[in-house]
VEXDREN-2710 file (C-alpha; in Angstrom, 1 decimal):
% VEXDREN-2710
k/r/px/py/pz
1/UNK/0.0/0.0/0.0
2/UNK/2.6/2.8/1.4
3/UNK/5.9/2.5/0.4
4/UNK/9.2/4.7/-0.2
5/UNK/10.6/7.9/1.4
6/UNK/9.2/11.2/0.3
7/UNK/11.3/14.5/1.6
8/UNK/8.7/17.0/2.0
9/UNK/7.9/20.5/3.5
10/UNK/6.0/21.8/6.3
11/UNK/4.2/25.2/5.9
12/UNK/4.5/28.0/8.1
13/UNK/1.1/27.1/9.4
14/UNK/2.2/23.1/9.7
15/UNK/0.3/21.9/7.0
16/UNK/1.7/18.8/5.2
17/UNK/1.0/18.1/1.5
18/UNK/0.5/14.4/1.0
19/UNK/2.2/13.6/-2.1
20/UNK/0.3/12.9/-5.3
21/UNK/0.5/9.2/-5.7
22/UNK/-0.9/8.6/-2.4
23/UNK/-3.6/11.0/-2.9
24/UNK/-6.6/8.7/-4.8
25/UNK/-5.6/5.9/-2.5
26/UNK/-6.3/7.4/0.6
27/UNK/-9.0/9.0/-0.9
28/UNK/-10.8/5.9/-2.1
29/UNK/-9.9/3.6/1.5
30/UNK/-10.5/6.6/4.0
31/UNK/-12.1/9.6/2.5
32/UNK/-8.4/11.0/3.2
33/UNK/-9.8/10.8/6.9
34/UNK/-6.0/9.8/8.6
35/UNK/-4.9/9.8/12.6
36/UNK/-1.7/11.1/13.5
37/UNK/0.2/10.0/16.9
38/UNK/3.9/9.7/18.4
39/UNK/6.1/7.0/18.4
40/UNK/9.0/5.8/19.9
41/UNK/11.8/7.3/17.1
42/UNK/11.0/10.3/17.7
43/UNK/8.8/10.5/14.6
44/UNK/5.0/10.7/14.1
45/UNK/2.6/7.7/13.2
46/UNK/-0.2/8.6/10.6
47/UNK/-2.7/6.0/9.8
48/UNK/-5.6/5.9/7.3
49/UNK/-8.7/6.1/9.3
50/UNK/-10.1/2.4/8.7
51/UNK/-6.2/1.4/9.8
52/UNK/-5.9/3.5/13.1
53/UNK/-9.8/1.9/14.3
54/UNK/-9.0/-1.6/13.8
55/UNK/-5.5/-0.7/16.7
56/UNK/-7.2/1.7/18.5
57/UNK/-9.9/-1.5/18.9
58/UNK/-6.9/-3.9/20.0
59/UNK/-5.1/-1.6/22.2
60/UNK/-8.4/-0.5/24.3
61/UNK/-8.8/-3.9/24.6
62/UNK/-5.8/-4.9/26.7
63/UNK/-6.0/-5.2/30.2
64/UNK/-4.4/-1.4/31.1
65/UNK/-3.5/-3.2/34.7
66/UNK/0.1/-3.9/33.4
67/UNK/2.1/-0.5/33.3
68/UNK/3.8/-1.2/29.4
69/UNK/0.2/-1.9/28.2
70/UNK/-1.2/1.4/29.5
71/UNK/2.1/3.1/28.6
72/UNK/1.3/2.1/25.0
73/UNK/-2.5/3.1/25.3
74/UNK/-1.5/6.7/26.9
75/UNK/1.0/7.6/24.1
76/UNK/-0.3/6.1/21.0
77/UNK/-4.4/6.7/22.0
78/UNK/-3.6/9.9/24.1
79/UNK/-1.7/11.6/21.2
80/UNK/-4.2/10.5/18.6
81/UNK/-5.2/13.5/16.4
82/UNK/-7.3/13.0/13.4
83/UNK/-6.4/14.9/10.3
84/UNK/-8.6/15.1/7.2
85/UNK/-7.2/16.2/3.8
86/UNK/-8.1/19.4/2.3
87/UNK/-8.5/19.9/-1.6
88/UNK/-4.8/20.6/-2.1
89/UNK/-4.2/17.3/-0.5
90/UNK/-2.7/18.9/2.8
91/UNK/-2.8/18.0/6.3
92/UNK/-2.4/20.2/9.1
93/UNK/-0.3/18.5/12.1
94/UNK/-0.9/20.1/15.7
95/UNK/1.7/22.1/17.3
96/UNK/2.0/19.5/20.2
97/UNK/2.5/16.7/17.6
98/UNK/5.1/18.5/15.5
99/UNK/6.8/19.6/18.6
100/UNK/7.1/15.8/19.9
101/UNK/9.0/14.7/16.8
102/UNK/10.7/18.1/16.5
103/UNK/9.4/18.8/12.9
104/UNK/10.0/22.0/11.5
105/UNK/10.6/22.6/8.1
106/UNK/11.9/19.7/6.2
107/UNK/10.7/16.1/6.8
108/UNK/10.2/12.9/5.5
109/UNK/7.4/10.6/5.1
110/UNK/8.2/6.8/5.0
111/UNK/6.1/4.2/4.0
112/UNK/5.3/1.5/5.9
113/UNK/2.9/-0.6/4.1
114/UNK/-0.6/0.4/6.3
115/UNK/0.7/3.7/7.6
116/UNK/3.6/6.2/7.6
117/UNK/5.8/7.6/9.5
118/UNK/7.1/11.0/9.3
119/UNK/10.1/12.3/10.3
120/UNK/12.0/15.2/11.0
121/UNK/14.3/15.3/7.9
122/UNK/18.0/15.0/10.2
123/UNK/16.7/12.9/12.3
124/UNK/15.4/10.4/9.7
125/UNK/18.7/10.3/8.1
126/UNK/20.4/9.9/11.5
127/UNK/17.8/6.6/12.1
128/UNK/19.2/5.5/8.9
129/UNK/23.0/5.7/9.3
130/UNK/22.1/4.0/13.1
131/UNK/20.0/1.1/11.5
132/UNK/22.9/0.3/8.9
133/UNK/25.2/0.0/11.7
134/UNK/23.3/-2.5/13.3
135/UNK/25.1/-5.5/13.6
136/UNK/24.0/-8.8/11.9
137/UNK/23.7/-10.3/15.6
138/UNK/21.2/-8.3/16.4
139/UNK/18.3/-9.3/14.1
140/UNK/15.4/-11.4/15.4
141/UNK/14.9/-15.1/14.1
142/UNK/12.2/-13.5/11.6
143/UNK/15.2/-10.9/10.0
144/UNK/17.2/-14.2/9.7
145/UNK/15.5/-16.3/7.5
146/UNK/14.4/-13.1/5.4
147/UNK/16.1/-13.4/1.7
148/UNK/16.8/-10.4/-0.4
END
């Protein structure tokens, strides 16, 4: 579905233009209805509507007795923000969201199949360089058997 890097630009006001060949898809599966949260990189999480319900549904739904759980369900639920696209295909991101991920100007939105992230364009690169340094120890049993 979502794939590739994409270097944008943020406006002055925050907006976000979605790039063009993700516009009709998220059109046709969400109305270009999207939620945008934090995660761990720092970088923001933006999900197609239909996408962000089906975990919003599974992480309500876990007991929020154990602390990691309702860790999860404060970050990822408390710092949900919907965001509908406008007719130039924007997005405006809230201040406190932008500020999490410390986006200004230059950022980049990364595909990741059902969602994005987007990140602040340094920091992105910086996750990249870090990531090729991993050693091949480090992978989990999945990464392992993976053939490219």
């Amino acid at each position: 579905m979502f794939r590739g890097a994409n270097a944008l630009s943020l406006d002055a006001k925050g907006r976000l233009t979605i790039p063009a060949r993700y516009r009709d898809l998220l059109q046709s599966c969400c109305q270009g209805r999207l939620v945008a949260t934090v995660d761990q990189g720092p970088c923001l999480l933006l999900y197609p509507q239909p996408q962000w319900d089906v975990l919003e549904k599974q992480l309500s739904g876990f007991p929020n007795v154990d602390q990691r759980t309702r860790r999860m369900q404060r970050l990822l639920i408390g710092h949900a923000t919907e965001c509908e696209m406008d007719g130039q295909g924007r997005i405006l991101l809230p201040p406190t969201l932008r500020e999490f991920a410390g986006l200004d100007k230059r950022v980049m939105l990364v595909g990741q199949v059902n969602k994005f992230e987007l990140w602040d364009e340094q920091a992105w690169g910086e996750q990249c360089r870090r990531l090729l340094e991993t050693d091949e120890g480090s992978l989990s049993d999945y990464l392992n058997k993976l053939s490219l």
